[in-house]
C-alpha positions as CSV (number, residue, x, y, z in Angstrom):
1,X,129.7,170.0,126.6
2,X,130.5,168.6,123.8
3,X,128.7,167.7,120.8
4,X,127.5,163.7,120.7
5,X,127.4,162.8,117.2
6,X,126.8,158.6,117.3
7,X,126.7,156.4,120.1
8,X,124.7,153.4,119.9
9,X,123.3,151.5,116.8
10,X,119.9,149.3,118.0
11,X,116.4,148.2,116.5
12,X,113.3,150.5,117.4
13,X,110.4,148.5,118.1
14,X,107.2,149.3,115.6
15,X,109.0,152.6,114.6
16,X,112.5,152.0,112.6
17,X,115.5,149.3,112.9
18,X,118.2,151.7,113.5
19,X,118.2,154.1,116.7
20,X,120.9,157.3,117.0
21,X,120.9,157.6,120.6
22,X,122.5,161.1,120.2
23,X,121.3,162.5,123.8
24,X,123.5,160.2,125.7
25,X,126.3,161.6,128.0
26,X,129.6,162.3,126.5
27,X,131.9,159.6,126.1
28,X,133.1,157.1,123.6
29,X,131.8,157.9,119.9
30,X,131.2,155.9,117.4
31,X,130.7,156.2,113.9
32,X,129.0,153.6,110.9
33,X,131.4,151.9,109.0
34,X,129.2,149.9,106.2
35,X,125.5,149.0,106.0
36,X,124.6,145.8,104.8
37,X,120.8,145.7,104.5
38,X,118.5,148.3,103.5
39,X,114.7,148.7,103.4
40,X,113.6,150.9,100.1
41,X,110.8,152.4,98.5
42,X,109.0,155.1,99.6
43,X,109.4,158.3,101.5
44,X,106.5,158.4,103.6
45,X,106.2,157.1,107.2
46,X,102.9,155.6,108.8
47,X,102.6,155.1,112.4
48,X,101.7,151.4,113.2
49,X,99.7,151.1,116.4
50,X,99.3,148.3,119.6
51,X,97.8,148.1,122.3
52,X,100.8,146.6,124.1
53,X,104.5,146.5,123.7
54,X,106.8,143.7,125.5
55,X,110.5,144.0,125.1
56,X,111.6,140.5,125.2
57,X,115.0,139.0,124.4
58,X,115.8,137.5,120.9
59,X,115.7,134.1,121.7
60,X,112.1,134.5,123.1
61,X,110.7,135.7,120.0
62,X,109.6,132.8,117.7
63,X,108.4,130.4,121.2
64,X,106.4,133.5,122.0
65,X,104.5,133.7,118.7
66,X,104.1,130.0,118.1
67,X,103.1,130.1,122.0
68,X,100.4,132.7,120.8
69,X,101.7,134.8,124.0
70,X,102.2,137.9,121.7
71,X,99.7,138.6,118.7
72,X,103.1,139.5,116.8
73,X,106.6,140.3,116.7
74,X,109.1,142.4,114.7
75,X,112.1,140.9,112.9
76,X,113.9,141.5,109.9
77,X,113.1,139.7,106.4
78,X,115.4,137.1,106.7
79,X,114.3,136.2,110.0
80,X,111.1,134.7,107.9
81,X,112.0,131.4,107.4
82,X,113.1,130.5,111.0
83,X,109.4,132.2,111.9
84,X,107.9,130.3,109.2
85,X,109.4,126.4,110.5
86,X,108.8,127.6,113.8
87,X,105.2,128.2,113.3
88,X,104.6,124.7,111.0
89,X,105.1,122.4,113.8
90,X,102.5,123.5,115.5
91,X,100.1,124.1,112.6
92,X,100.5,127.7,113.5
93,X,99.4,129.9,109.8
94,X,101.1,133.9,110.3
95,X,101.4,136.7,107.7
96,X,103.8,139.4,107.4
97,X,104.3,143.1,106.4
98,X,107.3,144.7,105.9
99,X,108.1,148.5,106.6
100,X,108.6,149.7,103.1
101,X,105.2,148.8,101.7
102,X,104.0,151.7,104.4
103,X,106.4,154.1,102.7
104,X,109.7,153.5,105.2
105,X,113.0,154.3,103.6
106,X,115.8,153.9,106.1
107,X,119.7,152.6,106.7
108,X,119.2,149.5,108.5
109,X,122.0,147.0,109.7
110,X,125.2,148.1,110.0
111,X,128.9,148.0,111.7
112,X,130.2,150.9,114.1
113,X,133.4,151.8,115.2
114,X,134.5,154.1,117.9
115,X,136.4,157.5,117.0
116,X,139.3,155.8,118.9
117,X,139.7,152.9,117.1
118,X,139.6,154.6,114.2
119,X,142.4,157.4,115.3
120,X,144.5,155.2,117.0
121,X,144.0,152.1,114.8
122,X,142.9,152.7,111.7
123,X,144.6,149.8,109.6
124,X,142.6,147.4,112.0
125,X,139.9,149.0,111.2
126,X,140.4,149.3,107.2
127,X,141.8,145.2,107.3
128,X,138.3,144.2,109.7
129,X,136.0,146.3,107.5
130,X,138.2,144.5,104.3
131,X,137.5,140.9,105.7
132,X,133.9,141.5,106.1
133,X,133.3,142.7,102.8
134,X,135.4,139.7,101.4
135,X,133.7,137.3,103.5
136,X,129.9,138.4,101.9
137,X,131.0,138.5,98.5
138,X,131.9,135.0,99.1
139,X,129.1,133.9,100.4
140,X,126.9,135.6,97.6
141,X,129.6,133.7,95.5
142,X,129.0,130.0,96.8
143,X,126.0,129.9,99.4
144,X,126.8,126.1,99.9
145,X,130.2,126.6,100.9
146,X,129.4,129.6,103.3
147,X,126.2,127.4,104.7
148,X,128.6,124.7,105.8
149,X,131.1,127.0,107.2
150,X,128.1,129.0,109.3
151,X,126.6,125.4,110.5
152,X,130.5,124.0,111.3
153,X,130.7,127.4,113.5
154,X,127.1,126.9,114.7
155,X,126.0,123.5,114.7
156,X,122.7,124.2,116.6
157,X,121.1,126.2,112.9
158,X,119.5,124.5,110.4
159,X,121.5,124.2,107.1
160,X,118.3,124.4,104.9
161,X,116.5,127.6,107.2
162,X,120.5,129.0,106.8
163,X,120.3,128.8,102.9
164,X,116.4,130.2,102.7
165,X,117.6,133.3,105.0
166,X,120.6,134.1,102.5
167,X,118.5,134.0,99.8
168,X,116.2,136.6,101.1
169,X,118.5,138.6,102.5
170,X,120.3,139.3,99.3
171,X,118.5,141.1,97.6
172,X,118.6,143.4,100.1
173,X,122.6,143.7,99.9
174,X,122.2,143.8,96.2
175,X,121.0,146.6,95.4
176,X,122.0,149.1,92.5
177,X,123.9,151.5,94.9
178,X,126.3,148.3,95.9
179,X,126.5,146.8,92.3
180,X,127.6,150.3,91.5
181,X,129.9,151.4,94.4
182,X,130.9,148.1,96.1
183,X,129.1,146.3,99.2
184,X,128.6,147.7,102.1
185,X,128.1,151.4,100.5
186,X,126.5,154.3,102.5
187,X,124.5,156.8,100.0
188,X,125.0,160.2,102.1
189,X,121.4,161.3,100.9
190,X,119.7,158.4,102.1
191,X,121.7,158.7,105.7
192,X,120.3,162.5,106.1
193,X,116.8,160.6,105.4
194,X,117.1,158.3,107.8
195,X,118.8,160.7,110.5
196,X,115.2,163.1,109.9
197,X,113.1,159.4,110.2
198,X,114.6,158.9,113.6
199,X,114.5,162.5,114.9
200,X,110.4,162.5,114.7
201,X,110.4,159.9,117.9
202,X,113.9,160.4,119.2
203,X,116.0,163.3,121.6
204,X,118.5,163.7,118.4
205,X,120.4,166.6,118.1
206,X,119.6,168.5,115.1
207,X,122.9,169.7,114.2
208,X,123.8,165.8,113.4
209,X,124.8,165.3,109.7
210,X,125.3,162.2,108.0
211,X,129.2,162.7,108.5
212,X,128.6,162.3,112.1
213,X,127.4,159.2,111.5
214,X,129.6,157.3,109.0
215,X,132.9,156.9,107.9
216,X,133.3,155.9,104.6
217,X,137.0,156.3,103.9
218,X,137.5,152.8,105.8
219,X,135.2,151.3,103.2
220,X,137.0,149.2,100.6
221,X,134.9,148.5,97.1
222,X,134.4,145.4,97.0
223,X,132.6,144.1,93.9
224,X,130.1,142.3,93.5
225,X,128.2,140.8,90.0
């Protein structure tokens, strides 16, 4: 049988954003190209309890909390503002906590690739992984422009919520590591750490190493200031 290394890249609800299904039947691997968000601080993990856990699909979220059918839901940072509107037009008040100030250090978002693609097409792979990196320097660059490009595309958003999610979300892209080695930049050290995180409440195979999981060679550096 033979040794699953990555295979699917998913949030884990009141445990960790970032799953390594690495029990799953043999078949199409995958690997981590670039990470784009991190959570830091902290080494430590505390174990949040509920009474009750609903799996519900994205879109349900925010009407489901303003709804007050759920006591609370789990997004990422820069879902805040769409949380926050949501909430105001009903006179709704919520908080927040994030992960990290409860000692969570983990790789978060990210963009896989299967072992196949990257054998049997790896300038595709090199020229997507390019375009992507390009098209967030840009966008940290001139918000405004990329705001009306991502409203043009999805005229259903909210230009101002658009703009207040950017702005959160980048300090979360720039970090020190990516000012240093280019967006998009997978520290190997902080991959082991997260690979341990997930193996306390998942089946992971423990002979998994962060080279399993990533592939930085199709990474281009692309600055950032």
């Amino acid at each position: 049988m033979n040794s699953v290394r990555t295979t699917v890249v998913r949030s884990i609800i009141l445990t960790a954003a970032l799953m390594l299904a690495a029990n799953a039947a043999a078949g199409a691997q995958e690997k981590i190209i670039f990470s784009l968000q991190w959570i830091a601080n902290g080494n430590n993990f505390g174990v949040f309890a509920a009474k009750e856990i609903i799996n519900m699909s994205p879109s349900a979220k925010y009407a489901s909390l303003v709804a007050k059918s759920v006591d609370s839901i789990v997004g990422f940072v820069n879902e805040e503002p769409a949380i926050r509107s949501a909430a105001s037009k009903t006179g709704l008040e919520i908080g927040r906590f994030v992960f990290s100030d409860y000692g969570i250090n983990y790789y978060s978002l990210g963009v896989i690739a299967s072992d196949e693609s990257m054998a049997k097409r790896p300038d595709m792979v090199r020229h997507m992984a390019l375009a992507t990196m390009q098209g967030y320097a840009s966008a940290i660059k001139n918000p405004q422009a990329a705001a009306d490009a991502f409203v043009k595309n999805y005229p259903e958003t909210s230009r101002d919520i658009a703009l207040q999610q950017w702005e959160v979300a980048q300090p979360l892209i720039l970090t020190d590591r990516s000012r240093k080695n280019g967006l998009g930049f997978i520290e190997r050290d902080k991959m082991a750490d997260t690979i341990k995180l997930i193996a306390q409440f998942q089946k992971v195979d423990p002979a998994i190493t962060p080279d399993d999981v990533y592939a930085s060679e199709f990474l281009p550096k692309v600055a950032v200031e």
